[in-house]
PyMOL Python script that loads the backbone (N, CA, C, O; Angstrom):
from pymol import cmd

cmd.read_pdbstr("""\
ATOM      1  N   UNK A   1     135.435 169.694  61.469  1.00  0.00           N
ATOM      2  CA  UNK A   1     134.464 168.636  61.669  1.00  0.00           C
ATOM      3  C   UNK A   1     134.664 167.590  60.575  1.00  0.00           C
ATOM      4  O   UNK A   1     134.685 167.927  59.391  1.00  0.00           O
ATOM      5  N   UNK A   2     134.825 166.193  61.002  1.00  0.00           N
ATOM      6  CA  UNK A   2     134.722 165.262  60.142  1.00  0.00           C
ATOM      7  C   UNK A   2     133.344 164.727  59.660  1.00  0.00           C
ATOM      8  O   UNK A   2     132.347 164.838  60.374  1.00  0.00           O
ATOM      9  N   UNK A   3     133.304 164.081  58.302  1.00  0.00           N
ATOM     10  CA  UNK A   3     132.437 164.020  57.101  1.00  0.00           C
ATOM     11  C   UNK A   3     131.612 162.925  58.614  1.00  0.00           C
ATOM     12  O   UNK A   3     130.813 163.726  59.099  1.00  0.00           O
ATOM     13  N   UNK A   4     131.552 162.195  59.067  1.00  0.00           N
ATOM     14  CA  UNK A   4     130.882 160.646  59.997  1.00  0.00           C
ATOM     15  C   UNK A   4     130.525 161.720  60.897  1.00  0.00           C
ATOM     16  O   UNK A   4     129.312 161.684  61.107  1.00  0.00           O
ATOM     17  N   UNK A   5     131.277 162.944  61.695  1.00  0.00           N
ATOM     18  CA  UNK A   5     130.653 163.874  62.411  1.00  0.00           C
ATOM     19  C   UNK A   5     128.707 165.053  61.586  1.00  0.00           C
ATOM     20  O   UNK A   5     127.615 165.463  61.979  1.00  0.00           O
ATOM     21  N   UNK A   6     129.541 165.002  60.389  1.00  0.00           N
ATOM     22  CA  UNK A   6     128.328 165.448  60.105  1.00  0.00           C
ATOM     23  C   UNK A   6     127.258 164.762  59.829  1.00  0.00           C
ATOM     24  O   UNK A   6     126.139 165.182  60.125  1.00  0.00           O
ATOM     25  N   UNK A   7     127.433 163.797  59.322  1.00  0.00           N
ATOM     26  CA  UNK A   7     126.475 162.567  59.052  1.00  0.00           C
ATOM     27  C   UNK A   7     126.001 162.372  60.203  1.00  0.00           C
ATOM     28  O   UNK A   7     124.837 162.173  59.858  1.00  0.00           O
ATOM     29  N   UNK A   8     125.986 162.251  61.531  1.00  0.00           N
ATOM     30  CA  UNK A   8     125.870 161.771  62.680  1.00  0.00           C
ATOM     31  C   UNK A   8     124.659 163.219  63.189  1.00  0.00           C
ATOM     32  O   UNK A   8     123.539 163.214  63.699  1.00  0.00           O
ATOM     33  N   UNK A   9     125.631 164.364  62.716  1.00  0.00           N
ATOM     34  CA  UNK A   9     124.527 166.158  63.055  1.00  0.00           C
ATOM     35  C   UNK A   9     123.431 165.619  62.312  1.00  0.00           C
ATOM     36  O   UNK A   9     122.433 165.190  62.892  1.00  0.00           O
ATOM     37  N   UNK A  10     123.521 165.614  61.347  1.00  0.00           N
ATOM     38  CA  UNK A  10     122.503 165.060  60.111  1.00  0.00           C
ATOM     39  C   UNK A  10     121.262 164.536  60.748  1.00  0.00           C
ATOM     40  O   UNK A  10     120.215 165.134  60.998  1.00  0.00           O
ATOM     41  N   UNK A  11     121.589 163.324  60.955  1.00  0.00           N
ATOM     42  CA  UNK A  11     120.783 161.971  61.564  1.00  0.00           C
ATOM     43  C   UNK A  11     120.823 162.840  62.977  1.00  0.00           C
ATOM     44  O   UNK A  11     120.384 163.791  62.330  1.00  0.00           O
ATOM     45  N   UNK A  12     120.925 163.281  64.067  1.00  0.00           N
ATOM     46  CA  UNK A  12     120.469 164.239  65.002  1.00  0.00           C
ATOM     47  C   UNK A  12     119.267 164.723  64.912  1.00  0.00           C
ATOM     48  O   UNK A  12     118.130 164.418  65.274  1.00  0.00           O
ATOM     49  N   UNK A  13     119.891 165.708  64.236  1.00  0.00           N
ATOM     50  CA  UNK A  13     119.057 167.062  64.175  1.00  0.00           C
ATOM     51  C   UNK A  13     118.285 166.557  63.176  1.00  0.00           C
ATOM     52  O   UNK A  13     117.467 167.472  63.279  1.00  0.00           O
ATOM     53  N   UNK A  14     117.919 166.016  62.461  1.00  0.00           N
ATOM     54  CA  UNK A  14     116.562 165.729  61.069  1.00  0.00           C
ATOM     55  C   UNK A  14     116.188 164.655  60.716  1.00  0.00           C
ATOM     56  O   UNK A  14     115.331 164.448  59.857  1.00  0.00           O
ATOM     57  N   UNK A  15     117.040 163.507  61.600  1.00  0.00           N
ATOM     58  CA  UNK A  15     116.146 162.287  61.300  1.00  0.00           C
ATOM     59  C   UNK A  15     116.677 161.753  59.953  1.00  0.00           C
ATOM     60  O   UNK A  15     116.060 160.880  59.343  1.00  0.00           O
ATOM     61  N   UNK A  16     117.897 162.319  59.469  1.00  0.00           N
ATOM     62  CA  UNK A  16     118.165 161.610  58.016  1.00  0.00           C
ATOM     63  C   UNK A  16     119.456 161.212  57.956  1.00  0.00           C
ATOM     64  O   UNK A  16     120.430 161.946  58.121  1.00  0.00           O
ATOM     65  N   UNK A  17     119.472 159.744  57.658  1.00  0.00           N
ATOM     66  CA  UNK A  17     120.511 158.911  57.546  1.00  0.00           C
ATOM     67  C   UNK A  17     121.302 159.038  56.056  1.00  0.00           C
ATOM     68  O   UNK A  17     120.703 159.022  54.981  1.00  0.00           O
ATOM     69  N   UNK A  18     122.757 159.165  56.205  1.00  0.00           N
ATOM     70  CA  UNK A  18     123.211 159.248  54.838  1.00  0.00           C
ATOM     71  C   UNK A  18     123.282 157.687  54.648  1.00  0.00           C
ATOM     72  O   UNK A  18     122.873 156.811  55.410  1.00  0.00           O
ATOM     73  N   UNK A  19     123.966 157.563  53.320  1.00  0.00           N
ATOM     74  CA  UNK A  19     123.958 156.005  52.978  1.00  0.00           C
ATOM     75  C   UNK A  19     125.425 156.178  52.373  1.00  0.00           C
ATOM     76  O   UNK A  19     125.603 157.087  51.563  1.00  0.00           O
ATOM     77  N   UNK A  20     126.269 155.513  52.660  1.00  0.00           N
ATOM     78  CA  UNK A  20     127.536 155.274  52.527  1.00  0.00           C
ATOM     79  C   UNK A  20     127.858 154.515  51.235  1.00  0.00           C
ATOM     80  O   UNK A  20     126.797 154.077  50.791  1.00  0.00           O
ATOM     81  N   UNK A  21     128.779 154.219  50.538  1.00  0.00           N
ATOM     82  CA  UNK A  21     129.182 153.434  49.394  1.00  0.00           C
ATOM     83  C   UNK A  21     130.917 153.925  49.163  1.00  0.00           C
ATOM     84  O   UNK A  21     131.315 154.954  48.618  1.00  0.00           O
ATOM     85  N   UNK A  22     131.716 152.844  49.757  1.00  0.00           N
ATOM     86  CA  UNK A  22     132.860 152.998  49.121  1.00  0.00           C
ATOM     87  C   UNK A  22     133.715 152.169  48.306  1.00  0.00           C
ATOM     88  O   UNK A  22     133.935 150.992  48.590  1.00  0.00           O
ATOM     89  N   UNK A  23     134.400 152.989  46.892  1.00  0.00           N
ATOM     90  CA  UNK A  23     134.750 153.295  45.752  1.00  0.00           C
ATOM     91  C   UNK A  23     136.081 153.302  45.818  1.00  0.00           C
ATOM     92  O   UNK A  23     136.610 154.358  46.165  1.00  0.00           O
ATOM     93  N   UNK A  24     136.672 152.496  45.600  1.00  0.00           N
ATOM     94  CA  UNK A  24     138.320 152.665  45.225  1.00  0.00           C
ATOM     95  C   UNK A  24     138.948 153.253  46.028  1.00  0.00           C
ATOM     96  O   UNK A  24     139.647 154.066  45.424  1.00  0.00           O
ATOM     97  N   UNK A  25     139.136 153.321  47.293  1.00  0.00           N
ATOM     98  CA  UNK A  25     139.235 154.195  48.257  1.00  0.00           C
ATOM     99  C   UNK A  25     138.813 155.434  48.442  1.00  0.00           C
ATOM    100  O   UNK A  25     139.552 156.102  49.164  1.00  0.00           O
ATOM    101  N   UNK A  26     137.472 156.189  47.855  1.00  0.00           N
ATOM    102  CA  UNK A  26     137.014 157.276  48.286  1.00  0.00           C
ATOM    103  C   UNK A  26     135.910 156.621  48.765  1.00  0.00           C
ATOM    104  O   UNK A  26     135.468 155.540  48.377  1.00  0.00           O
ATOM    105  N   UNK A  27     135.379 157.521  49.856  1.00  0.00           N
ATOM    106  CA  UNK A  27     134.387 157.123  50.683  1.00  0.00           C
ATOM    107  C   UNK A  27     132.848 158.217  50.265  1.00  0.00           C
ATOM    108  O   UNK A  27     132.867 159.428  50.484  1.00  0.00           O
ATOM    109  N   UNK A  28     131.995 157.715  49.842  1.00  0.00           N
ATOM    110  CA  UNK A  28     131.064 158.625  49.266  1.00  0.00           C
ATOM    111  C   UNK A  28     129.471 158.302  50.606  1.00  0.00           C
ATOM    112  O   UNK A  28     128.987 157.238  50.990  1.00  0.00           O
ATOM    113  N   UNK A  29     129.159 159.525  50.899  1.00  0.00           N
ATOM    114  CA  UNK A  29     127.642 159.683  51.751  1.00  0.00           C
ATOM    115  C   UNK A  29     126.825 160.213  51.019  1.00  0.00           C
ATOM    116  O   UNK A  29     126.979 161.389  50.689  1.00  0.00           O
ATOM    117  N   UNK A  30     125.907 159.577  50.647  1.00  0.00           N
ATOM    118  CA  UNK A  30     124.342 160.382  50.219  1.00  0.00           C
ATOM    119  C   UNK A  30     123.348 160.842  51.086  1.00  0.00           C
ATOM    120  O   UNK A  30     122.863 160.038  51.881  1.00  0.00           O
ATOM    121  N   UNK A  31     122.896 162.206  51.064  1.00  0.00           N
ATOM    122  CA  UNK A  31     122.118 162.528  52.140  1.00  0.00           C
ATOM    123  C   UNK A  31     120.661 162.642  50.851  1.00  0.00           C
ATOM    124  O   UNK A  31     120.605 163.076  49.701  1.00  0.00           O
ATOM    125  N   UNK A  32     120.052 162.260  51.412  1.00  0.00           N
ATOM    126  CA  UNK A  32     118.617 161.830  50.754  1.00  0.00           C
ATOM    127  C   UNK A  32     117.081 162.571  51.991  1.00  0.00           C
ATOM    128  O   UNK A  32     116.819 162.258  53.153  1.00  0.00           O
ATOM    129  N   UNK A  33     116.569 163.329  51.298  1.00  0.00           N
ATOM    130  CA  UNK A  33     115.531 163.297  52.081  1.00  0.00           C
ATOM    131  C   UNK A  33     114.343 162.752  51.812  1.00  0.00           C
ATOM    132  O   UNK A  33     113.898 162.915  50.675  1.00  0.00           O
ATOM    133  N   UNK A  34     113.504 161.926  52.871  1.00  0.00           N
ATOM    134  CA  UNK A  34     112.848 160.462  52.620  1.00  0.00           C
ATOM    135  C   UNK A  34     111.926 160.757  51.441  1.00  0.00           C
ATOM    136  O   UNK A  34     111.462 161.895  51.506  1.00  0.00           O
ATOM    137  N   UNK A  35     111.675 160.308  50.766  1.00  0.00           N
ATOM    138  CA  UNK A  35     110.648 160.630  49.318  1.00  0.00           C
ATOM    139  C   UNK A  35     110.883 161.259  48.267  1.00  0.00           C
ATOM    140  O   UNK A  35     110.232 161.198  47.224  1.00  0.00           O
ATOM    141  N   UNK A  36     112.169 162.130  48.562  1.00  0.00           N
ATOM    142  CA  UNK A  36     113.010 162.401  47.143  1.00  0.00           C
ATOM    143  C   UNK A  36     113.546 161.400  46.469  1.00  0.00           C
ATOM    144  O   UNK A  36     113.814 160.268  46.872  1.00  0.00           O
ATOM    145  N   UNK A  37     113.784 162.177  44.738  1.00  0.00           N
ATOM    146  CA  UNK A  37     114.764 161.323  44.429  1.00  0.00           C
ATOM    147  C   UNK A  37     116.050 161.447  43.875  1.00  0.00           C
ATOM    148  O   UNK A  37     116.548 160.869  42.909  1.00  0.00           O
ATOM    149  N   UNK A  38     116.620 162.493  44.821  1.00  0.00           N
ATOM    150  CA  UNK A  38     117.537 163.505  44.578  1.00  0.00           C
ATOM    151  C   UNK A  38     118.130 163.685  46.101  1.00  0.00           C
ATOM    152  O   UNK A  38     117.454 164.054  47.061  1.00  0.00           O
ATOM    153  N   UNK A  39     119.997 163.237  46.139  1.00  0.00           N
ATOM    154  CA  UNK A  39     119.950 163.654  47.335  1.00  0.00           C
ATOM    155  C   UNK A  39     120.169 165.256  47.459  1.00  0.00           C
ATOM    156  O   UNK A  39     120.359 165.897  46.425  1.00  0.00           O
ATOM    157  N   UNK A  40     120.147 165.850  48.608  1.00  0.00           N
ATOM    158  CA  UNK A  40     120.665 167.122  48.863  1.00  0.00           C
ATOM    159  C   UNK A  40     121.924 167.774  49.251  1.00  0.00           C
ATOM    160  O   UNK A  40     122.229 168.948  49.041  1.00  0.00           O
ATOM    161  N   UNK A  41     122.597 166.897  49.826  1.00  0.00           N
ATOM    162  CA  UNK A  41     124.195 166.682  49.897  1.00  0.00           C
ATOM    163  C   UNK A  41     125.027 165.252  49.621  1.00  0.00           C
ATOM    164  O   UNK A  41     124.598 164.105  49.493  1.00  0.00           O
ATOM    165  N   UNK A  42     126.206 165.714  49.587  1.00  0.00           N
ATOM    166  CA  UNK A  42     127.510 164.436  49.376  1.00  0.00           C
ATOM    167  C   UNK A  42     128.535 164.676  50.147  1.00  0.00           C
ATOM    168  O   UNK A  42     129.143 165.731  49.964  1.00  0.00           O
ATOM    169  N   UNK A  43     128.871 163.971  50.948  1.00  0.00           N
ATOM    170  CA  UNK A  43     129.764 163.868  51.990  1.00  0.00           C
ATOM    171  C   UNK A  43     131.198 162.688  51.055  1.00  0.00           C
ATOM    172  O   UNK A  43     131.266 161.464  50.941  1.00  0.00           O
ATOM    173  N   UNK A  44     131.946 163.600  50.659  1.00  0.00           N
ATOM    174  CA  UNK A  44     132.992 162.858  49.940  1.00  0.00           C
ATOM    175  C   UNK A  44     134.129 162.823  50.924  1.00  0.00           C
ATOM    176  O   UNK A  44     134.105 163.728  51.758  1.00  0.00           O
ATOM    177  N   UNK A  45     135.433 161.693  51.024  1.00  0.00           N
ATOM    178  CA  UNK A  45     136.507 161.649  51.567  1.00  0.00           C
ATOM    179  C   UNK A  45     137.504 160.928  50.817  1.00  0.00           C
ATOM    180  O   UNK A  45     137.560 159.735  51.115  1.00  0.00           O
ATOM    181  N   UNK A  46     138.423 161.373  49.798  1.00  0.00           N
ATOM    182  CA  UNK A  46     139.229 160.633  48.622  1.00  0.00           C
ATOM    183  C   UNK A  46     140.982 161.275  49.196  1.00  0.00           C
ATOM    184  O   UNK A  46     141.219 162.482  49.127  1.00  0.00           O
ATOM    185  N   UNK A  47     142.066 160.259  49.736  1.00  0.00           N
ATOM    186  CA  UNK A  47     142.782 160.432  49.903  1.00  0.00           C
ATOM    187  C   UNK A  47     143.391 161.581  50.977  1.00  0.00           C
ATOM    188  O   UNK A  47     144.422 162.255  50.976  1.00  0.00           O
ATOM    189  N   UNK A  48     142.343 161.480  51.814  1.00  0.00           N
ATOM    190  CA  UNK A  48     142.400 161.975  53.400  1.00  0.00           C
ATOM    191  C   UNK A  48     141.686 163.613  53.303  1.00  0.00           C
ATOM    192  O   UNK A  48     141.515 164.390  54.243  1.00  0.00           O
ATOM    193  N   UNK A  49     141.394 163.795  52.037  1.00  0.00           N
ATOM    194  CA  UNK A  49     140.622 165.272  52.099  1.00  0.00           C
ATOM    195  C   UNK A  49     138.964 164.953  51.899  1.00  0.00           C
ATOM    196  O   UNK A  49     138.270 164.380  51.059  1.00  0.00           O
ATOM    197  N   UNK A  50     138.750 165.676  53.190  1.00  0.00           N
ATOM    198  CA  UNK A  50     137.064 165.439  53.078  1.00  0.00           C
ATOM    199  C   UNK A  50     136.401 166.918  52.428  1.00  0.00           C
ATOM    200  O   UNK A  50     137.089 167.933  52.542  1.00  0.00           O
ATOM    201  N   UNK A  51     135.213 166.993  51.830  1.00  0.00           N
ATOM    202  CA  UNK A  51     134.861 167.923  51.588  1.00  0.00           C
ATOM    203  C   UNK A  51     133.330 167.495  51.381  1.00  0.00           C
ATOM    204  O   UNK A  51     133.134 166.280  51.382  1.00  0.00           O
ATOM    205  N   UNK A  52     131.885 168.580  51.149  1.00  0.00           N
ATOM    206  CA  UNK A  52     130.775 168.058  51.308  1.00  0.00           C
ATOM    207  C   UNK A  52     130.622 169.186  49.848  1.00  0.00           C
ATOM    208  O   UNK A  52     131.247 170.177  49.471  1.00  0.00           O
ATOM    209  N   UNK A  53     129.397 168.376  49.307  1.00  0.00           N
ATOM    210  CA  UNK A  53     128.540 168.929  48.147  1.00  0.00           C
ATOM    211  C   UNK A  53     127.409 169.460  48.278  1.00  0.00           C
ATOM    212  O   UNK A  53     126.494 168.639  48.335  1.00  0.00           O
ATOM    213  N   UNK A  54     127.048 170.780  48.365  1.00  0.00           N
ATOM    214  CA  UNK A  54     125.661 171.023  48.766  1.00  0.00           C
ATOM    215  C   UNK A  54     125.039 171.304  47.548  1.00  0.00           C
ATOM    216  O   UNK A  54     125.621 172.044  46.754  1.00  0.00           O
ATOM    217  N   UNK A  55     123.757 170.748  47.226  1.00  0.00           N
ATOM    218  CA  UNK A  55     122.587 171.603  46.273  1.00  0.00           C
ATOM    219  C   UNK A  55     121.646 172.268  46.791  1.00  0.00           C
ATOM    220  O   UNK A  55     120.510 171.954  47.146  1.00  0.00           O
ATOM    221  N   UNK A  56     122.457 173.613  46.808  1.00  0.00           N
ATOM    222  CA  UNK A  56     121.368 174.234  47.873  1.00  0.00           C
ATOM    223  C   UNK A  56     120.489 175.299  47.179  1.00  0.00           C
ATOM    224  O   UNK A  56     119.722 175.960  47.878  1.00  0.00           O
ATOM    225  N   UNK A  57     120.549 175.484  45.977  1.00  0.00           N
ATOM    226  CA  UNK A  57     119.825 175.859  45.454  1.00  0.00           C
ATOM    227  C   UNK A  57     119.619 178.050  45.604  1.00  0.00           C
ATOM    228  O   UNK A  57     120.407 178.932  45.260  1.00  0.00           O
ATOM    229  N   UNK A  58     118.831 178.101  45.972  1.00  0.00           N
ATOM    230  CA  UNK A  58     118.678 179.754  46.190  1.00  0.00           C
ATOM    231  C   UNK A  58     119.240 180.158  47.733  1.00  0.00           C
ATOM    232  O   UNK A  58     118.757 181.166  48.250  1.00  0.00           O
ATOM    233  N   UNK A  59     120.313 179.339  48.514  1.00  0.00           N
ATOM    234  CA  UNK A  59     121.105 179.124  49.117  1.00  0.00           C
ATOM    235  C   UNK A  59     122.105 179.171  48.461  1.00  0.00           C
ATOM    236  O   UNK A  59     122.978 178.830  49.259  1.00  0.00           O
ATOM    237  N   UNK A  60     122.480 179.331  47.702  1.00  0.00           N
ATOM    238  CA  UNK A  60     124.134 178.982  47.251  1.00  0.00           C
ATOM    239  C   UNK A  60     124.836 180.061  47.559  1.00  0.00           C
ATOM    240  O   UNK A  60     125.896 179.994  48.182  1.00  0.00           O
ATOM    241  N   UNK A  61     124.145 181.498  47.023  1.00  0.00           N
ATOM    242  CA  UNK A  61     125.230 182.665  46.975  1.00  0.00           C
ATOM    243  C   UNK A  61     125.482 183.135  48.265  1.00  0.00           C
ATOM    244  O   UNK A  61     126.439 183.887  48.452  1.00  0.00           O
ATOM    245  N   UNK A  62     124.423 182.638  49.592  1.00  0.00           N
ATOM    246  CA  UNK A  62     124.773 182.970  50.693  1.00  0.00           C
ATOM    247  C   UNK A  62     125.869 182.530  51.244  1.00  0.00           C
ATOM    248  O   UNK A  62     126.577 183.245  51.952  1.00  0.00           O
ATOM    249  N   UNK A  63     126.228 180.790  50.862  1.00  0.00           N
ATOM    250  CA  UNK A  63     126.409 180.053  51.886  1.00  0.00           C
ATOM    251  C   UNK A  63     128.135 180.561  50.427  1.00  0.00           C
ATOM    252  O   UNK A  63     129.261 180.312  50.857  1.00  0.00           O
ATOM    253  N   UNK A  64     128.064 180.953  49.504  1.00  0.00           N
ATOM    254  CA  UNK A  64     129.526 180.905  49.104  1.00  0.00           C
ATOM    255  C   UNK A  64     129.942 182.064  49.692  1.00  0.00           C
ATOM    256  O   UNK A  64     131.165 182.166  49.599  1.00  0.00           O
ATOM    257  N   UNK A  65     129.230 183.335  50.480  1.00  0.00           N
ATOM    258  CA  UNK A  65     129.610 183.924  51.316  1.00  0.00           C
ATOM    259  C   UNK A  65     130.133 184.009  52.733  1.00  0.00           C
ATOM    260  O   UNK A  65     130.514 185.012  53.335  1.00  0.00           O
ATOM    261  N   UNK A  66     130.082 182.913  53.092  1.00  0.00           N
ATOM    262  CA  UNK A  66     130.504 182.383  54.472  1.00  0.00           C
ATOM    263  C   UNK A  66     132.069 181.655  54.778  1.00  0.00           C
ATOM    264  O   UNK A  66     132.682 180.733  54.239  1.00  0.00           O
ATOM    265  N   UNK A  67     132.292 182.362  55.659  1.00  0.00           N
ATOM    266  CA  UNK A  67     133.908 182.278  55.557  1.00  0.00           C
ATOM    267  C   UNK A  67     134.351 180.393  56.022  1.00  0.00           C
ATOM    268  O   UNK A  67     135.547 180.142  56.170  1.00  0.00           O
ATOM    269  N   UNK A  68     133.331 179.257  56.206  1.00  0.00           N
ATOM    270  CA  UNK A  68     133.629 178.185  56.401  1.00  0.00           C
ATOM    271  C   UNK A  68     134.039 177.472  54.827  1.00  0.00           C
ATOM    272  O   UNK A  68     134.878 176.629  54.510  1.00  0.00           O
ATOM    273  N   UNK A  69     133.039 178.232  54.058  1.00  0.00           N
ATOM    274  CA  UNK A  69     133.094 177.248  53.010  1.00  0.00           C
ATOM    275  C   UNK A  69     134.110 178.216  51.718  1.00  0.00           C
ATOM    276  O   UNK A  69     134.275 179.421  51.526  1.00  0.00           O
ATOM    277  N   UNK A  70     134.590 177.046  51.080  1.00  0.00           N
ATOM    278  CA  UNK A  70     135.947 177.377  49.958  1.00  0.00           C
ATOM    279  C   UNK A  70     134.933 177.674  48.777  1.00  0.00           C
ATOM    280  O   UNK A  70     133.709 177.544  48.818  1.00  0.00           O
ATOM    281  N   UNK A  71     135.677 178.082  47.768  1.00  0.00           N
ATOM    282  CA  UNK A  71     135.177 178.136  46.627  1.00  0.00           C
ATOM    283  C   UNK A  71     134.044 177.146  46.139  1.00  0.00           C
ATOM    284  O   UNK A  71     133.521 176.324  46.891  1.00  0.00           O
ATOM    285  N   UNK A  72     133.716 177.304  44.803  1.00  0.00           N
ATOM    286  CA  UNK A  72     132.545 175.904  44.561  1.00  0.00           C
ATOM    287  C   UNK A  72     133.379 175.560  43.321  1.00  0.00           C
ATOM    288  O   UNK A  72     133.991 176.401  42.664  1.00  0.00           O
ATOM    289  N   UNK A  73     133.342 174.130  43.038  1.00  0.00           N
ATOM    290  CA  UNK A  73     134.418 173.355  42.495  1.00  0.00           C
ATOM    291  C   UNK A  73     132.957 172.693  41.915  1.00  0.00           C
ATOM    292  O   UNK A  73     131.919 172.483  42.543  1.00  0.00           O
ATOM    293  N   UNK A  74     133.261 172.450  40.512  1.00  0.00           N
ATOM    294  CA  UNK A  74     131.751 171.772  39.225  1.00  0.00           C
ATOM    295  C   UNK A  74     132.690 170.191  39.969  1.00  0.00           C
ATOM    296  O   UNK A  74     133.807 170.051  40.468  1.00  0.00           O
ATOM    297  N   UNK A  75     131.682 169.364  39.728  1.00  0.00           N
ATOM    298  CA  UNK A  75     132.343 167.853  39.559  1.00  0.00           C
ATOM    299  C   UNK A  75     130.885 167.494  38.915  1.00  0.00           C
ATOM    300  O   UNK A  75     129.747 167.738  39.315  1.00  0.00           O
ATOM    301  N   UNK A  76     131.275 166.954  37.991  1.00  0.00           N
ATOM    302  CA  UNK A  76     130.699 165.833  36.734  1.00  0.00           C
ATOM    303  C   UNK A  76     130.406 164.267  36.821  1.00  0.00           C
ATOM    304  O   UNK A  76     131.253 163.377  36.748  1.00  0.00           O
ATOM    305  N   UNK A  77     129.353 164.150  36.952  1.00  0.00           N
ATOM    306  CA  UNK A  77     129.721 162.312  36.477  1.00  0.00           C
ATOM    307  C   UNK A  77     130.201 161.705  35.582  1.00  0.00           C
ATOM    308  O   UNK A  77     129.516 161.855  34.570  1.00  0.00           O
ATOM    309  N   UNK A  78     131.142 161.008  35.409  1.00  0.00           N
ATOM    310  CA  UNK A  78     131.743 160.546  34.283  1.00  0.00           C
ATOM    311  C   UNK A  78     130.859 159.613  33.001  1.00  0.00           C
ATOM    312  O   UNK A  78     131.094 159.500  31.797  1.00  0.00           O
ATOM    313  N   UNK A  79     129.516 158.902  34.074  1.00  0.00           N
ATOM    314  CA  UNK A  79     128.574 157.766  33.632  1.00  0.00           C
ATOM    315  C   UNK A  79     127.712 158.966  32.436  1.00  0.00           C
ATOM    316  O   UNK A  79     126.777 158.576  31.737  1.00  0.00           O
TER     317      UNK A  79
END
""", "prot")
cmd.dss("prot")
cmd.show_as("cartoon", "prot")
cmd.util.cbc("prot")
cmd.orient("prot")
């Protein structure tokens, strides 16, 4: 499934629009739920590999059990 495919499930199924911003050729989605101020995922695509960021919180150890998703990789803000 492509990163605009999930964004699209997203906005489906929950009514929540990511917000796009692209960066030097990576393509970055914020999934925001309305009144936070924190999104809950990142829909990244940098040099044809897409991959998504979840903060899922007391979800995590399940979902790193599930044979869709790869390892969990830290990424940092540089700011």
């Amino acid at each position: 499934m492509h990163l605009a495919e999930v964004a699209d499930y997203i906005q489906s199924k929950y009514g929540i629009e990511a917000s796009y911003v692209d960066l030097a050729g990576q393509t970055l989605a914020a999934v925001t739920v309305p009144g936070a101020n924190e999104s809950f995922a990142l829909l990244l695509k940098k040099d044809g590999r897409e991959t998504v960021e979840l903060k899922a919180g007391s979800l995590a150890k399940f979902l790193a059990a599930q044979s869709a998703f790869g390892p969990a990789v830290f990424m940092q803000d540089p700011a």
